[in-house]
C-alpha positions as CSV (number, residue, x, y, z in Angstrom):
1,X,16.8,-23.9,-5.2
2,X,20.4,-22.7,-4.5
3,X,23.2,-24.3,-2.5
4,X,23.3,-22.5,0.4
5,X,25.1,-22.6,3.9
6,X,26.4,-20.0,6.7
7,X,26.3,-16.5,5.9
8,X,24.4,-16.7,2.9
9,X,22.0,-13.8,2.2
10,X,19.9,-14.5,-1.0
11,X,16.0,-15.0,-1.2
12,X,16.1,-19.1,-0.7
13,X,17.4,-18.7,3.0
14,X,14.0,-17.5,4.0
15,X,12.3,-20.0,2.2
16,X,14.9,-22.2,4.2
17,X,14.4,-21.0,7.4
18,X,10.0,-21.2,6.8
19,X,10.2,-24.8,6.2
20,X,12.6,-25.5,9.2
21,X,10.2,-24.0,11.1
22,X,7.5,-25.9,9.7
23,X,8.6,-29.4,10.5
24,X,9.4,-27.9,13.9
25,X,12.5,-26.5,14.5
26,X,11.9,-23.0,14.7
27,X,14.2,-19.7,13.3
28,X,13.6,-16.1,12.6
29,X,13.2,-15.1,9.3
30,X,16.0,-12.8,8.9
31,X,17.0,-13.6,5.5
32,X,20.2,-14.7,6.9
33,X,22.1,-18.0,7.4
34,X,23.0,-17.0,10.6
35,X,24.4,-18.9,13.5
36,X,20.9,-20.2,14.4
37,X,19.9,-21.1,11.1
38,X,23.0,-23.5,11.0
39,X,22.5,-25.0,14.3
40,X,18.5,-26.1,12.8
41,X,19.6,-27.1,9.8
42,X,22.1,-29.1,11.3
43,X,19.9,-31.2,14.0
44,X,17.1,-31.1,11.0
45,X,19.7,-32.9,8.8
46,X,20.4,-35.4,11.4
47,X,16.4,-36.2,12.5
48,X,16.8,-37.3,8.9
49,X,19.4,-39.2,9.0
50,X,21.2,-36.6,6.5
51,X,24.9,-35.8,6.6
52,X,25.0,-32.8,9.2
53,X,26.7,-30.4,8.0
54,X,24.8,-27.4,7.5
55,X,24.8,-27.2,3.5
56,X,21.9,-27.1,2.2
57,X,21.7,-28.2,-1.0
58,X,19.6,-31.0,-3.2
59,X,18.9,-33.7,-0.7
60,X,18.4,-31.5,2.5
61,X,16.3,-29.2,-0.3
62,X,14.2,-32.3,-0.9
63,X,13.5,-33.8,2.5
64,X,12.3,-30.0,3.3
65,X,10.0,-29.8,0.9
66,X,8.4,-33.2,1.7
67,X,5.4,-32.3,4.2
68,X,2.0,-34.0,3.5
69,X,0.7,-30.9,4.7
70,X,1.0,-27.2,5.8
71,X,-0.3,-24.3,7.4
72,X,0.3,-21.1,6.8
73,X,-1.1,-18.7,9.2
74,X,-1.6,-14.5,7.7
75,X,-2.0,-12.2,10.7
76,X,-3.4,-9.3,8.5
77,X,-2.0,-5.4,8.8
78,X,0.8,-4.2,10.5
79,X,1.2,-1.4,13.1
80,X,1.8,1.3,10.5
81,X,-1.3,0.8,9.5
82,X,-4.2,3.5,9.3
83,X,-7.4,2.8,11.4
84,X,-7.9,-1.0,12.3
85,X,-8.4,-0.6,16.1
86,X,-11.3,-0.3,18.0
87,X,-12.3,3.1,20.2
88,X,-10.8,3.5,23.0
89,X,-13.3,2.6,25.5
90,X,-14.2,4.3,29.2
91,X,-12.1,2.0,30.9
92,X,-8.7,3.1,28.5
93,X,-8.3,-0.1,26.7
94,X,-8.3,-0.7,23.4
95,X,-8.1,-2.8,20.5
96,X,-5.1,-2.7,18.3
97,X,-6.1,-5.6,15.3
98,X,-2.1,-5.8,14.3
99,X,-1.3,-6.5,17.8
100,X,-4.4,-8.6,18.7
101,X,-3.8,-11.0,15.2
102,X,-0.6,-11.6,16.2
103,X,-0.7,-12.4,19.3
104,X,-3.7,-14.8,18.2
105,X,-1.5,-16.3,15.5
106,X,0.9,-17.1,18.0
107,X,-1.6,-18.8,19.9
108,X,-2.7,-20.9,17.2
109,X,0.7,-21.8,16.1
110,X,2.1,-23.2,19.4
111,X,-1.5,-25.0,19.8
112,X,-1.0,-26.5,16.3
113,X,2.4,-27.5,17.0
114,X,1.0,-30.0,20.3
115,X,-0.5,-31.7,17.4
116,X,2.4,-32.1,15.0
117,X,0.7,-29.8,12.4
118,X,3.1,-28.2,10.3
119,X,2.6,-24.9,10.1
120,X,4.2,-20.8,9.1
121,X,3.4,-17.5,10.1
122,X,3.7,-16.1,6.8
123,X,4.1,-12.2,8.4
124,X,6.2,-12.6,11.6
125,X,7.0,-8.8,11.8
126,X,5.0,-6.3,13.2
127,X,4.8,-3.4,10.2
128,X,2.8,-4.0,7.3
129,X,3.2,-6.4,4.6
130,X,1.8,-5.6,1.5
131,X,-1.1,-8.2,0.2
132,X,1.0,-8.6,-3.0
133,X,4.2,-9.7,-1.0
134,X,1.9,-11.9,1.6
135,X,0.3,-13.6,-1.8
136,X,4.0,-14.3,-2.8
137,X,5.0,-15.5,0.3
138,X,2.0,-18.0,0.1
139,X,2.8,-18.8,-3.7
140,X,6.5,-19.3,-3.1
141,X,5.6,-21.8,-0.4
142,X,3.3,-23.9,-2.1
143,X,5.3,-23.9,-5.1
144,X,7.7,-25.9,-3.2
145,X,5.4,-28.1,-1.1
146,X,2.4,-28.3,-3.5
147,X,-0.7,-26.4,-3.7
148,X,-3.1,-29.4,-2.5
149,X,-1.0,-29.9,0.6
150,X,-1.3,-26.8,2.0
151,X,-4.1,-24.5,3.2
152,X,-4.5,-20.5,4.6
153,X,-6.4,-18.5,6.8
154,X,-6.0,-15.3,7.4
155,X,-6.5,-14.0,11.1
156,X,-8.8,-10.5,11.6
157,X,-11.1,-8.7,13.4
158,X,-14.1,-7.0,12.3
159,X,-15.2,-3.4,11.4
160,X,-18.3,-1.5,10.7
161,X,-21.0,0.7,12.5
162,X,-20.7,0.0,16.2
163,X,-23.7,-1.7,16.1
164,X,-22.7,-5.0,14.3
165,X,-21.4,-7.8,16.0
166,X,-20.3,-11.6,15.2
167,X,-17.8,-13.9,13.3
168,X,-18.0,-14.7,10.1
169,X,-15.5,-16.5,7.2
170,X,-14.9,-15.7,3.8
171,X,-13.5,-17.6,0.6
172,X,-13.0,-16.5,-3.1
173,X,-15.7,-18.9,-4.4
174,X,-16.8,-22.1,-4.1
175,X,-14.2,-24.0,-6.1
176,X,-12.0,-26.5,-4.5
177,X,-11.4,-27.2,-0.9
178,X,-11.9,-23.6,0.5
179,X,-15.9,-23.9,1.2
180,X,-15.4,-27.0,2.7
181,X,-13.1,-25.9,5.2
182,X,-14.2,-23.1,5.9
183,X,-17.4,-24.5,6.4
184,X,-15.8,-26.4,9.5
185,X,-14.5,-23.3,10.2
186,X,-17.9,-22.0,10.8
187,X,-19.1,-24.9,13.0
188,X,-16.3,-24.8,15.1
189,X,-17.1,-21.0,15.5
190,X,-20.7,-21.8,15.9
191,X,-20.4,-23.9,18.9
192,X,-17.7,-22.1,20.6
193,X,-19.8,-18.7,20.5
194,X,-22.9,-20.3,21.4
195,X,-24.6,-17.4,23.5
196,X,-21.3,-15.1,23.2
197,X,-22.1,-13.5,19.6
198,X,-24.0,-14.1,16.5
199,X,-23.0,-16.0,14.0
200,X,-23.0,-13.6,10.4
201,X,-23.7,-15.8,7.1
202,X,-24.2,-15.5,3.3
203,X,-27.5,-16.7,3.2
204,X,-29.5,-19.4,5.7
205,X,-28.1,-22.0,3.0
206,X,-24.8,-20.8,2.8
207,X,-22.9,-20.2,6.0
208,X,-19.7,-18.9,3.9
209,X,-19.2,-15.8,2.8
210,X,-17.9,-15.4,-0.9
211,X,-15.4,-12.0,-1.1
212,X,-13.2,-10.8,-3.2
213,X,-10.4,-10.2,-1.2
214,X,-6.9,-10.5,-2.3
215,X,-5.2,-12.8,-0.5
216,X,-7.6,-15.4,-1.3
217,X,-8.1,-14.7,-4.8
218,X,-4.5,-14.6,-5.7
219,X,-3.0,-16.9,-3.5
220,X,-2.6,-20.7,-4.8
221,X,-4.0,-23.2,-2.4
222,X,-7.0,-23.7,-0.5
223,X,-7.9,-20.3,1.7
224,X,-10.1,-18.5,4.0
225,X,-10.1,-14.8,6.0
226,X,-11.8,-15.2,9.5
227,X,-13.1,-12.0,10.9
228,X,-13.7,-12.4,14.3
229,X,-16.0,-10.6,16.1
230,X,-16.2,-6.6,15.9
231,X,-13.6,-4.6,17.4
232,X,-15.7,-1.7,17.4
233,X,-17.9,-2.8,19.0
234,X,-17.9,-2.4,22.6
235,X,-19.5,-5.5,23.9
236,X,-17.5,-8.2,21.3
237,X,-14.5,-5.9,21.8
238,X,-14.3,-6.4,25.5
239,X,-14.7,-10.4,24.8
240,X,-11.8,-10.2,22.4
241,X,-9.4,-8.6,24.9
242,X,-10.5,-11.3,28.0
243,X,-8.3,-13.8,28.7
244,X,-11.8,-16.2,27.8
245,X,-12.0,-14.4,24.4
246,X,-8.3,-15.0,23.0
247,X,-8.7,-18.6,24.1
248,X,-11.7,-19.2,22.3
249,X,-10.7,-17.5,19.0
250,X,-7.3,-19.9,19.3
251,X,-9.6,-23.1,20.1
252,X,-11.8,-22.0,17.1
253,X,-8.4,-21.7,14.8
254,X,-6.8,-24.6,16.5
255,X,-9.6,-27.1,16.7
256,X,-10.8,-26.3,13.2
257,X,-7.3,-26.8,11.6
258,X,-7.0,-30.4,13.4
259,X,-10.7,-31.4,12.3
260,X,-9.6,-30.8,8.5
261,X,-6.2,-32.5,8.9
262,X,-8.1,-35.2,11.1
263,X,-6.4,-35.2,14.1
């Protein structure tokens, strides 16, 4: 990693400005060392008894990079992109899946954060990032902080024929520690929905789904895609848009997160 302090523009201050906000002092990631940037890297430098003065170079690089864990939160499709929303139902509302993961991911970061989890919203802005810059946001990440310290889920909502409903989780295979947490996933999911949705499986052995998708195959550490609930359909879209519904996807995020970090 590069030396870098105020008004520096190259591809390490966003890097910089993700881990400052995963140990809790939060930036936008603009990309530039901007006035903002300074002041957090300045009081991060100092709540480790570095020299603060805003250049970041080997040690402040160093104590960044140590985090015995991290979560890094994918909120899915942006608003330029086609479909993903639900019909727009007799009422007028409507489900917009950019705008619902997002504001879900937000949730689930400030809950996280009452617990001291460390966590990144790997796709902070609202158009759409492609999977294979999301995967290298992910691989650049873990790179620094190591693969086995960090874990990501992926935030969506369903699709199909109208007719389907329920949550489900998916994982590339069953290597490593994806099943296993997503399997907690699942629980969580299980007993928050009690008697609000189904629950949608594998098989009656094998509560996680195996899929091929993307950003778990090509991404680095430990990962999972939650699709929760069916926007198209009418009766789990409606729960999704109550102010009940968005609590309970958070607590299912939240809580499931804190059970596999054990707090």
């Amino acid at each position: 990693m590069q030396t870098i302090s105020k008004n520096a523009t190259n591809p390490d201050v966003v890097i910089l400005q993700q881990l400052l906000s995963a140990h809790g002092f939060p930036v936008s990631f603009t990309g530039i060392f901007d006035n903002a940037t300074d002041i957090e890297t300045r009081r991060f430098q100092k709540a480790k008894g570095l020299k603060d003065d805003g250049i970041v170079g080997p040690v402040t690089w160093t104590e960044l990079k140590r985090l015995d864990h991290l979560i890094l939160i994918d909120n899915g499709h942006g608003y330029d992109t086609p479909g993903k929303r639900s019909p727009q139902w007799a009422d007028g509302s409507q489900l917009f899946e950019w705008e619902y993961t997002r504001e879900i991911a937000q949730r689930v970061e400030s809950e996280l954060r009452k617990h001291k989890v460390h966590v990144v919203r790997i796709v902070p802005e609202d158009i759409n990032i492609l999977l294979a810059d999301r995967c290298k946001r992910v691989n650049n990440l873990t790179g620094l902080v190591g693969a086995d310290q960090c874990f990501l889920v992926s935030i969506h909502c369903n699709a199909f024929d109208g007719q389907a409903r329920g949550w489900e989780i998916h994982t590339f295979s069953d290597a490593g520690k994806s099943t296993g947490y997503a399997t907690k996933f699942w629980n969580t999911a299980r007993d928050l929905l009690n008697g609000i949705s189904t629950m949608r499986s594998q098989s009656a052995n094998h509560p996680v789904r195996n899929s091929n998708f993307m950003i778990l195959r090509n991404t680095q550490c430990a990962a999972a895609l939650t699709e929760n609930l069916f926007m198209d359909n009418e009766k789990d879209c409606r729960y999704l848009l109550s102010p009940e519904g968005k609590s309970t996807i958070t607590q299912i995020h939240a809580q499931a997160i804190c059970k596999i970090l054990g707090k």
